[in-house]
N, CA, C and O atoms as a MOPAC input file, in Angstrom:
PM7 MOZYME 1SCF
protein

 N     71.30500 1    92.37100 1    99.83700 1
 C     71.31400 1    90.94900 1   100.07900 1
 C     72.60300 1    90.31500 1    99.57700 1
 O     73.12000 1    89.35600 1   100.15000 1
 N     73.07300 1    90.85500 1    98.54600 1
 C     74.07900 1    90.45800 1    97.63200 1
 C     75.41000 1    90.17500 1    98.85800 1
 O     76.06000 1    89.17800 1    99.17000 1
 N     75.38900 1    92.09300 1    99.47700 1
 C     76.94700 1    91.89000 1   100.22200 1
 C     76.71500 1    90.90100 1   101.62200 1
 O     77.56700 1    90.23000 1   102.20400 1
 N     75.49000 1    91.03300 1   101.89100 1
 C     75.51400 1    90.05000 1   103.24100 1
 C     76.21100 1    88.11700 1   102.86300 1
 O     76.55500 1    87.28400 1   103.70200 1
 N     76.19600 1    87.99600 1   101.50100 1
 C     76.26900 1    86.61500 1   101.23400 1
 C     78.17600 1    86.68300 1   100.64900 1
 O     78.94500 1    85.72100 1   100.65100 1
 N     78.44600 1    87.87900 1   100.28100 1
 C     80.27100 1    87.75000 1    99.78000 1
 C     80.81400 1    86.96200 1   100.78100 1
 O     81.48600 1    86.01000 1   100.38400 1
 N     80.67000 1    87.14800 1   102.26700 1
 C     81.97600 1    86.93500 1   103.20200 1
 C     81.47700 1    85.53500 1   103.38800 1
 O     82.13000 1    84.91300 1   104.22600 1
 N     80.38500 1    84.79900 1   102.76600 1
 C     80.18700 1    83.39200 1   102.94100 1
 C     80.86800 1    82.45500 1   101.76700 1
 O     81.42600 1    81.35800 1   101.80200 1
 N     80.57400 1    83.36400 1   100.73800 1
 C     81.19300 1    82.86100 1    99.12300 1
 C     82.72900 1    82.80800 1    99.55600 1
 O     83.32200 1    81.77300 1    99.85900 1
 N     83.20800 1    83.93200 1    99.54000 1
 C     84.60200 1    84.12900 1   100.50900 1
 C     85.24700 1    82.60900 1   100.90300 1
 O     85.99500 1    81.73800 1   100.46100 1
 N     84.20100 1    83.02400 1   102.33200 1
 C     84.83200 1    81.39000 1   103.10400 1
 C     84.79800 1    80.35300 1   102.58500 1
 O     85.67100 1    79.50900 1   102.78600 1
 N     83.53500 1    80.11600 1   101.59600 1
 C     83.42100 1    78.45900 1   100.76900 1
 C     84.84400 1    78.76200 1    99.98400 1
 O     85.77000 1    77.95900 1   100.09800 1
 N     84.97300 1    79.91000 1    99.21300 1
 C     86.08100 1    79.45700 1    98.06200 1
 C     88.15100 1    79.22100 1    98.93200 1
 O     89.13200 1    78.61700 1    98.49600 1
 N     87.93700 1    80.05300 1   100.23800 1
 C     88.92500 1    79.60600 1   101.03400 1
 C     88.81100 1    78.34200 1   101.28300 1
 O     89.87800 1    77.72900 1   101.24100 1
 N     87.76800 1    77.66600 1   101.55900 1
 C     87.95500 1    76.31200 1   102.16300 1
 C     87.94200 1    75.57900 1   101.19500 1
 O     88.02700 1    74.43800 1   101.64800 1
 N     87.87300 1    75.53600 1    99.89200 1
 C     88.15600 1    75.16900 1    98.79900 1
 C     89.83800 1    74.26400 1    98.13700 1
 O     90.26600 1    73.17700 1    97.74900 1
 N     90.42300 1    76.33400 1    98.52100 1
 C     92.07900 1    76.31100 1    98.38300 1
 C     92.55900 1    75.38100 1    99.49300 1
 O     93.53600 1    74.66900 1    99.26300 1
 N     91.97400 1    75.33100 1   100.63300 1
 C     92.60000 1    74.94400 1   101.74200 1
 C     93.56200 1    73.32900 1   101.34500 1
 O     94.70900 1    72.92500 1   101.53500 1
 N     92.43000 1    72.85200 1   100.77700 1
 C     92.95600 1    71.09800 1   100.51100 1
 C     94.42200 1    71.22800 1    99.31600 1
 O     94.29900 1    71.59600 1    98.14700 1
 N     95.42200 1    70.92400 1    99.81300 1
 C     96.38600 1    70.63800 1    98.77500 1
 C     95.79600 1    70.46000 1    97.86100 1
 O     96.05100 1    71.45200 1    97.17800 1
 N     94.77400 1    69.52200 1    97.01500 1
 C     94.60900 1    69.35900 1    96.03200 1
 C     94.14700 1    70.20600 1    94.95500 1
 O     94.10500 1    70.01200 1    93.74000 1
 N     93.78400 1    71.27200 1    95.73400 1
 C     93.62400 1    73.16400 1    94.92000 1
 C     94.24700 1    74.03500 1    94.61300 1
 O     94.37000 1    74.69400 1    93.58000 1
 N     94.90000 1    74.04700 1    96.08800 1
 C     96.19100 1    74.74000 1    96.14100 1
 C     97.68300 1    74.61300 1    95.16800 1
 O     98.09700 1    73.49500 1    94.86000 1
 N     98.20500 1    75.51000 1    94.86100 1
 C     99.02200 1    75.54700 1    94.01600 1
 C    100.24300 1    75.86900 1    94.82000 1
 O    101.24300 1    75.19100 1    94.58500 1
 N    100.31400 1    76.85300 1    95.78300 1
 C    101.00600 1    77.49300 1    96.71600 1
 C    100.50800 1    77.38800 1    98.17100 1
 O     99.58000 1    78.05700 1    98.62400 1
 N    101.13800 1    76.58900 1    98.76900 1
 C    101.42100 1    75.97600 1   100.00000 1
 C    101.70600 1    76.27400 1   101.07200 1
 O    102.69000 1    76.93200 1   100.73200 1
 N    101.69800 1    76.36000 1   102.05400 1
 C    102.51100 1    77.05100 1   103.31700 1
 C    103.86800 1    76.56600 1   103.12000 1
 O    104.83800 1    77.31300 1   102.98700 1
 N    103.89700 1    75.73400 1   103.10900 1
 C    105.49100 1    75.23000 1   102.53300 1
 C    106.31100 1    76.24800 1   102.06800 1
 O    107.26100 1    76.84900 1   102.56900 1
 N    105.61600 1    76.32400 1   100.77400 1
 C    106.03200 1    77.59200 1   100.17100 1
 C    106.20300 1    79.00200 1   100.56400 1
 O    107.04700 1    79.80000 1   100.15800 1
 N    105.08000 1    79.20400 1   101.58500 1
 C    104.89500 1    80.69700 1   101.85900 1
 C    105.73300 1    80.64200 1   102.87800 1
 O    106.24600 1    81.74700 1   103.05000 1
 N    106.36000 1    79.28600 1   104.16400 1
 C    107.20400 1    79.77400 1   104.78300 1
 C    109.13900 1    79.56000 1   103.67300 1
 O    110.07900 1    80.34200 1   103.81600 1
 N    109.14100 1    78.46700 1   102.83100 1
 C    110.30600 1    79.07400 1   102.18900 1
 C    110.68900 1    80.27000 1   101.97600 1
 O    111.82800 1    80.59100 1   102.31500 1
 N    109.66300 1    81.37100 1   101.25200 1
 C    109.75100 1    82.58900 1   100.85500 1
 C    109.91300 1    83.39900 1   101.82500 1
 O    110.78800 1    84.26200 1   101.88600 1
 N    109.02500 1    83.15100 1   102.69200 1
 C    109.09000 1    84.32200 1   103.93600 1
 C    110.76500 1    84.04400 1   104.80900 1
 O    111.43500 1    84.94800 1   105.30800 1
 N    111.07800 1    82.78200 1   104.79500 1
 C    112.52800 1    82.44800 1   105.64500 1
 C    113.50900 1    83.71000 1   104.60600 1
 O    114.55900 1    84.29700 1   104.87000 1
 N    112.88000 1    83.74700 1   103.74900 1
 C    114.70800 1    84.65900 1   102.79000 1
 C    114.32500 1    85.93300 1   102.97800 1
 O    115.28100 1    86.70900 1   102.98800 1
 N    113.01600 1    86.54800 1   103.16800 1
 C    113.42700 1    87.42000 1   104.40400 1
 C    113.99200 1    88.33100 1   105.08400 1
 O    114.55500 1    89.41900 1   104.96500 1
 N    113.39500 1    86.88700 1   106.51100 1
 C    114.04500 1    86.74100 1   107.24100 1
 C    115.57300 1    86.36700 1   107.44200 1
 O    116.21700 1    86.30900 1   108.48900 1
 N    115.87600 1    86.18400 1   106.43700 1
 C    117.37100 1    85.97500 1   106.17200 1
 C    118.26400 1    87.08000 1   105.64000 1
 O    119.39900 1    87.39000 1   106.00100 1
 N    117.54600 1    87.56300 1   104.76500 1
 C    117.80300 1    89.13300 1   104.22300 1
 C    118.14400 1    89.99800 1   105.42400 1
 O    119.20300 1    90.61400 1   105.30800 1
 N    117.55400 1    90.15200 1   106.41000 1
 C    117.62200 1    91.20400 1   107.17500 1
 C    118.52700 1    90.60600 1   108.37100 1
 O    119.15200 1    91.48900 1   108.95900 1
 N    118.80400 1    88.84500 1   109.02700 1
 C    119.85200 1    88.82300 1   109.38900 1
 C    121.08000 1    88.69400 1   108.79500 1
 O    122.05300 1    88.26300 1   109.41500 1
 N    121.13000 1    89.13900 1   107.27900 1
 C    122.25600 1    89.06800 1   106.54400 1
 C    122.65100 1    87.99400 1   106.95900 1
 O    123.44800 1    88.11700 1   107.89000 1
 N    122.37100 1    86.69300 1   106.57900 1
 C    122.53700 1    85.65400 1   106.52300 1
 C    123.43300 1    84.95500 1   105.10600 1
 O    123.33700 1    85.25100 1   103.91500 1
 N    124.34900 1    83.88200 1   105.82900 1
 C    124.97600 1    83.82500 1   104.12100 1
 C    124.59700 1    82.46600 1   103.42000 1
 O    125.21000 1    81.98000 1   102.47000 1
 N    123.05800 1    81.72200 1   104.27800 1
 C    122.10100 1    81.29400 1   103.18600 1
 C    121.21600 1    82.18500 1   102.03000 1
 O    120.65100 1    81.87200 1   100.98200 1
 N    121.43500 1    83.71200 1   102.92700 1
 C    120.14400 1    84.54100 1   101.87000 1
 C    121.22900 1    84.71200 1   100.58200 1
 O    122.21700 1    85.41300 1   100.79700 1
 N    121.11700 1    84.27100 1    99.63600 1
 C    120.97900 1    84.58000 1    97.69400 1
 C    120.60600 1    85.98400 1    97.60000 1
 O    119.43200 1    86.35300 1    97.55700 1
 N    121.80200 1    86.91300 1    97.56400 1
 C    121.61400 1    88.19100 1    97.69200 1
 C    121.22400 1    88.91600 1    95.99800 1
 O    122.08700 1    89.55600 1    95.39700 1
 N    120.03900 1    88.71900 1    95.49900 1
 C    119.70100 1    88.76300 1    94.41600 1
 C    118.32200 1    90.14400 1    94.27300 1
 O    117.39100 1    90.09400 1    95.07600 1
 N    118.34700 1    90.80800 1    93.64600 1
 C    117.05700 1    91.74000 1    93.27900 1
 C    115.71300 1    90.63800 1    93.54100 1
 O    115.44800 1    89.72300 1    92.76200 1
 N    115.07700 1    90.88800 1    94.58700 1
 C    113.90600 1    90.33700 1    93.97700 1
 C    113.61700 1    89.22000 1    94.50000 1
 O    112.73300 1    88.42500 1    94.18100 1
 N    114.79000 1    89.13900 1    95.75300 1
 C    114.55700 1    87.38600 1    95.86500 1
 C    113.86500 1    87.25000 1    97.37200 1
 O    113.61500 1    86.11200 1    97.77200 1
 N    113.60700 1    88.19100 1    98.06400 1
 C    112.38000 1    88.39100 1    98.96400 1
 C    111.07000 1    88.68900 1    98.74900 1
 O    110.14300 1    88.35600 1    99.48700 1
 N    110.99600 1    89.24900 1    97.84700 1
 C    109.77300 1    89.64800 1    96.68800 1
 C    108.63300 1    89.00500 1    97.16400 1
 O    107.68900 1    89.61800 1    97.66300 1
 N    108.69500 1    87.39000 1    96.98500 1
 C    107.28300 1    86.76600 1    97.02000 1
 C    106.71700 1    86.74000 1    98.20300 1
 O    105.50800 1    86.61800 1    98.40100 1
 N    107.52900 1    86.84800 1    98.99100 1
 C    106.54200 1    87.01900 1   100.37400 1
 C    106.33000 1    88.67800 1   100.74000 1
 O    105.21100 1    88.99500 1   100.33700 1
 N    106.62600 1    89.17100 1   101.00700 1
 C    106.34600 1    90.66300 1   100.61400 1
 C    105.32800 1    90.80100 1    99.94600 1
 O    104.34000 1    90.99400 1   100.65500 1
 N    105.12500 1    90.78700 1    98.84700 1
 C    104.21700 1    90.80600 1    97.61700 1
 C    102.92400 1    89.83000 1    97.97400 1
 O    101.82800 1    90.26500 1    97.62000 1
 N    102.96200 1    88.52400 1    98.65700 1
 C    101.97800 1    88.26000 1    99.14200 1
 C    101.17500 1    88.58400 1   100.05700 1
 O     99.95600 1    88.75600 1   100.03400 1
 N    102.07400 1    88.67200 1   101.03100 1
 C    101.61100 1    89.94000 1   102.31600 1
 C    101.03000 1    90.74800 1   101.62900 1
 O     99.86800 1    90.34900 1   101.54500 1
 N    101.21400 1    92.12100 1   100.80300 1
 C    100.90300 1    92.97300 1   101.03700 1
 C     99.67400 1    92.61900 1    99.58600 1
 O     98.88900 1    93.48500 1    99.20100 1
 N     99.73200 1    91.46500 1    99.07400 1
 C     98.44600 1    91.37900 1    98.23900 1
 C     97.01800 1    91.12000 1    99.13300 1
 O     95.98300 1    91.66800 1    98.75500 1
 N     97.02600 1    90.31000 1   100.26000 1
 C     96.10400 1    89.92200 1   101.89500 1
 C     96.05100 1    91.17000 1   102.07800 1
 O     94.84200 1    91.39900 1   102.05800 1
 N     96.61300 1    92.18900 1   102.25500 1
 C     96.48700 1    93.20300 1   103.16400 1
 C     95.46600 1    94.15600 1   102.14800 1
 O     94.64600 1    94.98100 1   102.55200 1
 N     95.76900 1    93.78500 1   100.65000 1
 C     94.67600 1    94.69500 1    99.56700 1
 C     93.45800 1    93.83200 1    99.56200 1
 O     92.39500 1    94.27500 1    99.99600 1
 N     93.54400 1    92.84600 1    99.18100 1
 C     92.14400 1    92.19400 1    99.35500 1
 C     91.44800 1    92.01400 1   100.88500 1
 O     90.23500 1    91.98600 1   101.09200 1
 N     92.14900 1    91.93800 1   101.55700 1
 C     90.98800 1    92.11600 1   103.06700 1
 C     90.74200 1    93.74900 1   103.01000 1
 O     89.67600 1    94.04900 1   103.54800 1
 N     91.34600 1    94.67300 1   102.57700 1
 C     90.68600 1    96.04900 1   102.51600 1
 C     89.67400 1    96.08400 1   101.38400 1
 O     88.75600 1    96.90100 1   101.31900 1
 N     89.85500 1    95.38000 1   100.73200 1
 C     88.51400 1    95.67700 1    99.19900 1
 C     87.37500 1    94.55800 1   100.10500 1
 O     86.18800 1    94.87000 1   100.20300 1
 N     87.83700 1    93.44100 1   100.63700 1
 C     86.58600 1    92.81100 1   101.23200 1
 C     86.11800 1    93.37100 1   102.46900 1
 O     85.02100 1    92.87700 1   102.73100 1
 N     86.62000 1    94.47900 1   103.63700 1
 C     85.99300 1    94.74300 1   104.31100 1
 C     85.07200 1    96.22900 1   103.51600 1
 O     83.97100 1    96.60300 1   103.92100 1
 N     85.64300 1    96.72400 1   102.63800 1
 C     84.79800 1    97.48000 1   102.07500 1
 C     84.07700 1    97.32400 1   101.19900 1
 O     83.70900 1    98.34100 1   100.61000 1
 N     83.50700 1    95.83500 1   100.68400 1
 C     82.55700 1    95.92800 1   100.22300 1
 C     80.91700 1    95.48400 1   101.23400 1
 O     79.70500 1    95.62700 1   101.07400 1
 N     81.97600 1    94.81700 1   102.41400 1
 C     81.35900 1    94.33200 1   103.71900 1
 C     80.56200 1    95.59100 1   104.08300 1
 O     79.42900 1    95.51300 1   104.55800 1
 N     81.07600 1    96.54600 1   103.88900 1
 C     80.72700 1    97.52700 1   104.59200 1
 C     79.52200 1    98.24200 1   104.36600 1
 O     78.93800 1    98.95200 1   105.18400 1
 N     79.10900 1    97.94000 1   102.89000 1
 C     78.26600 1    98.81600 1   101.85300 1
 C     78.65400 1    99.73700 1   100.94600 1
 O     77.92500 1   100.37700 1   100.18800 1
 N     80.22600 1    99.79500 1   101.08400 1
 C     81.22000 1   100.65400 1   100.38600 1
 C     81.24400 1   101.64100 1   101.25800 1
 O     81.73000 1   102.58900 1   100.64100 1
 N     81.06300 1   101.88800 1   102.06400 1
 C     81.01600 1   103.12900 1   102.92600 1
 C     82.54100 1   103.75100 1   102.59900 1
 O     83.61900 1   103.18700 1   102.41400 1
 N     82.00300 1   105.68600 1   102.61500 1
 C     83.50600 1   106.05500 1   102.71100 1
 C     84.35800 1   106.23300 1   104.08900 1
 O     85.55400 1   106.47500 1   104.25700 1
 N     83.26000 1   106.01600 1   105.04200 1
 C     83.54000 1   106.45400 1   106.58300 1
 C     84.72100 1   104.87400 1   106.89300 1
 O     84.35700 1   103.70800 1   107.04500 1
 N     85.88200 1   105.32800 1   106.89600 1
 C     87.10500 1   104.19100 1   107.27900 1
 C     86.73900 1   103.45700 1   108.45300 1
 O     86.84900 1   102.23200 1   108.49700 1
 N     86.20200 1   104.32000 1   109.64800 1
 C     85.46800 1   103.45700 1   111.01800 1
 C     84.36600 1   102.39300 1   110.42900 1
 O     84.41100 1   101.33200 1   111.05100 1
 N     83.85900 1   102.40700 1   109.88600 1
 C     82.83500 1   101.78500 1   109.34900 1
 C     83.47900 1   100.49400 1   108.89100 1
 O     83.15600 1    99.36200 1   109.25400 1
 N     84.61800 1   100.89100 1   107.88000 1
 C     85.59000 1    99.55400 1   106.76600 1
 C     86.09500 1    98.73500 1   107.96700 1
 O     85.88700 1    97.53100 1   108.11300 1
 N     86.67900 1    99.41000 1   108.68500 1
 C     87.48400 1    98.92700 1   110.32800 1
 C     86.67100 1    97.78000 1   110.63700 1
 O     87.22500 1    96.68300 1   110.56000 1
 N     85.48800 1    97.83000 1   110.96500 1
 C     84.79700 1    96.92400 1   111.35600 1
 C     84.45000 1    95.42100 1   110.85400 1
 O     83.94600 1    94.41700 1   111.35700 1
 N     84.85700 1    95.70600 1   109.90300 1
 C     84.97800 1    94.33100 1   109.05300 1
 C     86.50000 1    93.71400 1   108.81200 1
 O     86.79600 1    92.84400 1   107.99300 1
 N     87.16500 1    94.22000 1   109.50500 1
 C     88.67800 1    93.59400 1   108.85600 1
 C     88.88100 1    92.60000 1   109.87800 1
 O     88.57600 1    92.70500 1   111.06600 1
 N     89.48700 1    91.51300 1   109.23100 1
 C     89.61500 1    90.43400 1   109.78000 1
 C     90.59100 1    90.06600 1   110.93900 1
 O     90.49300 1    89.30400 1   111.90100 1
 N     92.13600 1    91.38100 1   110.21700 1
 C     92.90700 1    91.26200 1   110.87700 1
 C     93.42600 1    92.79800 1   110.92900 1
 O     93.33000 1    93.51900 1   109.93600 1
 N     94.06800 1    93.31800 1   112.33800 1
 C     94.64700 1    94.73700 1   112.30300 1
 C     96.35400 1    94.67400 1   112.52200 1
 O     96.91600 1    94.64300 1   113.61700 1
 N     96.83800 1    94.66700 1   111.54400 1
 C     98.31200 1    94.96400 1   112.07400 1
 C     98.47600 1    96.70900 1   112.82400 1
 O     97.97600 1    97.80100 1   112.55400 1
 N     99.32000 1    96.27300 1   113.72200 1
 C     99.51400 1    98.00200 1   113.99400 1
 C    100.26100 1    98.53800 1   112.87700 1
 O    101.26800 1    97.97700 1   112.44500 1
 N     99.79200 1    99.61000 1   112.39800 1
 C    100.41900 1   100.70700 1   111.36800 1
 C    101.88500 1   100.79000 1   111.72200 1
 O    102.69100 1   101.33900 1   110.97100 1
 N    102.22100 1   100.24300 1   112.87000 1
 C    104.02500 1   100.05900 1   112.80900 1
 C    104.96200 1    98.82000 1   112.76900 1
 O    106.11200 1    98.69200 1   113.19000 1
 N    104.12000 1    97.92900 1   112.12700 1
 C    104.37600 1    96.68700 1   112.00400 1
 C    105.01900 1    96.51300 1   110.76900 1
 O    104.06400 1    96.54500 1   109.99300 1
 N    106.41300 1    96.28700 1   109.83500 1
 C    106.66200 1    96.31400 1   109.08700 1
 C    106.36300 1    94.72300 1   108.64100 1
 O    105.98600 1    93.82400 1   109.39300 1
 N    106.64000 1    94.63300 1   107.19700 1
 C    106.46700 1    93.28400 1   106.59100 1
 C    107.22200 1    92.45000 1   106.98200 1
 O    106.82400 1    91.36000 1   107.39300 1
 N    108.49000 1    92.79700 1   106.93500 1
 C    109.86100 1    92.19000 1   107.38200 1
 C    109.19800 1    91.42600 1   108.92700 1
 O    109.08500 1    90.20100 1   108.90000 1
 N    108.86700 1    92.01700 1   109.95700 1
 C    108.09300 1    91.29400 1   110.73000 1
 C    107.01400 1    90.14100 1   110.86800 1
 O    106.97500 1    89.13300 1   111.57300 1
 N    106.15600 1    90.67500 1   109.92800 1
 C    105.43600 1    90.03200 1   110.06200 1
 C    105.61500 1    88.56800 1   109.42400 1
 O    104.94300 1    87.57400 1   109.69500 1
 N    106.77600 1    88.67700 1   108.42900 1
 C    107.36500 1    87.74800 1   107.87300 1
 C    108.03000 1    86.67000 1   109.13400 1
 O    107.76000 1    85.46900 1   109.15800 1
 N    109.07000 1    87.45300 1   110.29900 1
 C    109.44900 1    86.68600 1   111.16100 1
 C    108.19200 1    85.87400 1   112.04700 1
 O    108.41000 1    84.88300 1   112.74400 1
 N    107.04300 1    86.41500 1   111.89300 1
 C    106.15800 1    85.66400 1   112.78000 1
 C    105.51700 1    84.53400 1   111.80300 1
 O    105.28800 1    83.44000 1   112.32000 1
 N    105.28700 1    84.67300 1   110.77500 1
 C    104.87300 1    83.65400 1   109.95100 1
 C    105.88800 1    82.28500 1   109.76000 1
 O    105.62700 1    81.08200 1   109.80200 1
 N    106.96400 1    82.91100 1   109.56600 1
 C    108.01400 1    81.52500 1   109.96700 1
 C    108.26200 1    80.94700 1   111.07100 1
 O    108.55500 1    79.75300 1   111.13800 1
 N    108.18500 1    81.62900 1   111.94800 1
 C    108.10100 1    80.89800 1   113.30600 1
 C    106.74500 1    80.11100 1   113.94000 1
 O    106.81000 1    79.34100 1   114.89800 1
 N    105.64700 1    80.41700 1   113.30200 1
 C    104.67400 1    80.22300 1   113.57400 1
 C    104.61700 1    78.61200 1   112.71500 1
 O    104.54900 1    77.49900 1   113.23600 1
 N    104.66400 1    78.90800 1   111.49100 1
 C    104.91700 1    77.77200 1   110.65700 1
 C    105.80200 1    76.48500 1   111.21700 1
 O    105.54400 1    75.29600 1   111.02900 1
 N    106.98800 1    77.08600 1   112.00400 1
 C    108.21300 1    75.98600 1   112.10300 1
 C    107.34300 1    75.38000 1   113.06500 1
 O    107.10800 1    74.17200 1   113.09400 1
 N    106.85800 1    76.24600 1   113.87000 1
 C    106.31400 1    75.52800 1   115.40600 1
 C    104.91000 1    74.59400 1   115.00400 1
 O    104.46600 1    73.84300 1   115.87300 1
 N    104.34700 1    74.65700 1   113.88300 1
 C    103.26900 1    74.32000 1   113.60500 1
 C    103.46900 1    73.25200 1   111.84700 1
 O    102.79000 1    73.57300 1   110.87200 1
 N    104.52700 1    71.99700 1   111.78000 1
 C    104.88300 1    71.74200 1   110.28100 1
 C    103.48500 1    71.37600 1   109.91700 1
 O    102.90500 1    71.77300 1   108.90700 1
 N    102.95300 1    70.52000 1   110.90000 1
 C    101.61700 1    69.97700 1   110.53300 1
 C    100.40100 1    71.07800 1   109.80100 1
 O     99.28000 1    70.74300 1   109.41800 1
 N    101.05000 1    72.55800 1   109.74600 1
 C    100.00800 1    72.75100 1   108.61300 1
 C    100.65800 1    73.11400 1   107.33800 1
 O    100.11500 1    73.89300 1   106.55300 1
 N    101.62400 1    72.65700 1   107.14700 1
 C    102.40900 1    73.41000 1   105.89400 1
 C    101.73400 1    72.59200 1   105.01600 1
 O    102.08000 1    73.49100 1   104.25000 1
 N    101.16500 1    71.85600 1   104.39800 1
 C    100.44700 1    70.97400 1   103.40500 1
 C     99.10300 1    72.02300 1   103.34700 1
 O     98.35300 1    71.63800 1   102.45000 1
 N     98.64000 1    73.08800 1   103.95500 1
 C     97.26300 1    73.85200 1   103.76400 1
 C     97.69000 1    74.69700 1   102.74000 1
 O     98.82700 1    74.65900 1   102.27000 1
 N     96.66900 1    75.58000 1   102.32400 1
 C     96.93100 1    76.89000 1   101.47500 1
 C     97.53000 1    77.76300 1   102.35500 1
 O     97.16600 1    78.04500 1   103.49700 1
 N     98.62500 1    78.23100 1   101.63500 1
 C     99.04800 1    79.54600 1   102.23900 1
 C     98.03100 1    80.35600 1   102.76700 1
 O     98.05300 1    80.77400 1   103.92400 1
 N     96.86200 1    80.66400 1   101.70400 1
 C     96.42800 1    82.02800 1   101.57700 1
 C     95.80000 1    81.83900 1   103.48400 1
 O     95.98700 1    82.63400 1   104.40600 1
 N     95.16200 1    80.69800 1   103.50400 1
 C     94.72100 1    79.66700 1   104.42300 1
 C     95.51100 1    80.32600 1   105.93800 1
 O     95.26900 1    81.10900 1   106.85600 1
 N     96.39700 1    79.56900 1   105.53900 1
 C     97.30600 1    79.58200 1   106.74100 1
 C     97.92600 1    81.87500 1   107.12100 1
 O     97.93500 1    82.55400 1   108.14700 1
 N     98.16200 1    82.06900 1   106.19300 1
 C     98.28200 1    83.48600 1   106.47100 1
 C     97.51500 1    84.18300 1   107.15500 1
 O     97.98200 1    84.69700 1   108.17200 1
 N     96.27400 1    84.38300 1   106.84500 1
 C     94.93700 1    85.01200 1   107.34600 1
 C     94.62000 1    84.48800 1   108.51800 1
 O     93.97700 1    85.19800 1   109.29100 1
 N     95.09100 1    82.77800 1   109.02600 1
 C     94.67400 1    82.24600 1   110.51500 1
 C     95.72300 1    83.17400 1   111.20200 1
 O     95.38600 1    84.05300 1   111.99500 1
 N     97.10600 1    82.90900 1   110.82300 1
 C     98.06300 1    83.64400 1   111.53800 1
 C     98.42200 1    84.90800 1   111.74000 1
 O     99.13300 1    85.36600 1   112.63500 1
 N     97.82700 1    85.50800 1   110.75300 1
 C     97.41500 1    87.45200 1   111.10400 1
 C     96.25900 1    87.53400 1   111.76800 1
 O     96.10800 1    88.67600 1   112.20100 1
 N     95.32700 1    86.77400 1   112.05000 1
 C     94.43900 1    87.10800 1   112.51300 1
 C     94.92900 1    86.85700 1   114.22400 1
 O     94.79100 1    87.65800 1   115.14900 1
 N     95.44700 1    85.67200 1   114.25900 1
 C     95.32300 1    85.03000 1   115.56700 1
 C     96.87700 1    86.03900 1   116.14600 1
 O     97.23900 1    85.77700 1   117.29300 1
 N     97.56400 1    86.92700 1   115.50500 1
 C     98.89600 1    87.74800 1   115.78600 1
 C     98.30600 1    88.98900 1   116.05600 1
 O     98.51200 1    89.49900 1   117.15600 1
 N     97.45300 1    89.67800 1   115.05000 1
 C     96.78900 1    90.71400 1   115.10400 1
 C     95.35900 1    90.76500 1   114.73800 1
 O     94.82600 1    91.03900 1   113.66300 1
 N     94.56800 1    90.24500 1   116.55500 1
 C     93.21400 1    90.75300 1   116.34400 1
 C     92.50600 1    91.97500 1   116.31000 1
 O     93.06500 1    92.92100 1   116.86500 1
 N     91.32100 1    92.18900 1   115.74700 1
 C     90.53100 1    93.55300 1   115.41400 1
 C     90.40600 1    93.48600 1   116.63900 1
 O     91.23100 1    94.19500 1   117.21700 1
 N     89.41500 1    92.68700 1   117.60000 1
 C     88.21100 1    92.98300 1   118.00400 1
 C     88.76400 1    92.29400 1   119.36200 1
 O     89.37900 1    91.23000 1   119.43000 1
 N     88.45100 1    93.03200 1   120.27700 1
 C     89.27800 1    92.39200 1   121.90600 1
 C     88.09100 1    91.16800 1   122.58800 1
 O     88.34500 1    90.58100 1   123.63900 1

């Protein structure tokens, strides 16, 4: 009974972050971070060629990508069968999708869309991986 009710707790505490007034980190933010990048890799001579200074988006990405795997597997019943975990993930990048990408789609997605940069990142990430890379046809 417990796991049938997580992915509802889940959504209340997302829609929670959603309101600026929770949120700490912004789309704002998550597309600043993600633009350097994207800037990094067009060797751009706005990117601040520094250790570390693409980091936060990277590192956020790939923190979404650990917690939607611990939440589709607890979705799952813990199952060890991976087809099983599959079924619960929210979003599928193809296994050849690097970050660096997915970074360019989040900024572009963002620029085209300012009216949500005031949401939660975490918010806005998960609409835009989902709605870039769906599971389920």
């Amino acid at each position: 009974m417990l796991l049938k009710k997580i992915p509802l707790v889940f959504l209340f505490c997302l829609m929670l972050v959603s309101s600026p007034s929770f949120a700490s980190f912004l789309a704002d933010d998550l597309l600043r971070e993600c633009q350097k990048v994207v800037d990094m890799q067009n060797d751009s001579p706005d990117y601040i060629k520094s250790p570390g200074e693409a980091g936060l988006c990277i590192g956020y990405m790939r923190g979404f990508d650990d917690m939607q795997f611990q939440m589709a597997y607890a979705r799952s019943g813990f199952s060890p069968d991976a087809t099983e975990i599959e079924k619960f993930r929210i979003y599928c990048s193809p296994k050849d999708v690097t970050y660096g990408q997915e970074a360019r789609i989040i900024v572009k997605y963002l620029n085209d869309h300012p009216e949500e940069l005031h949401y939660a990142a975490g918010s806005e990430l998960i609409l835009i991986l989902a709605k870039y890379f769906p599971c389920h046809s």
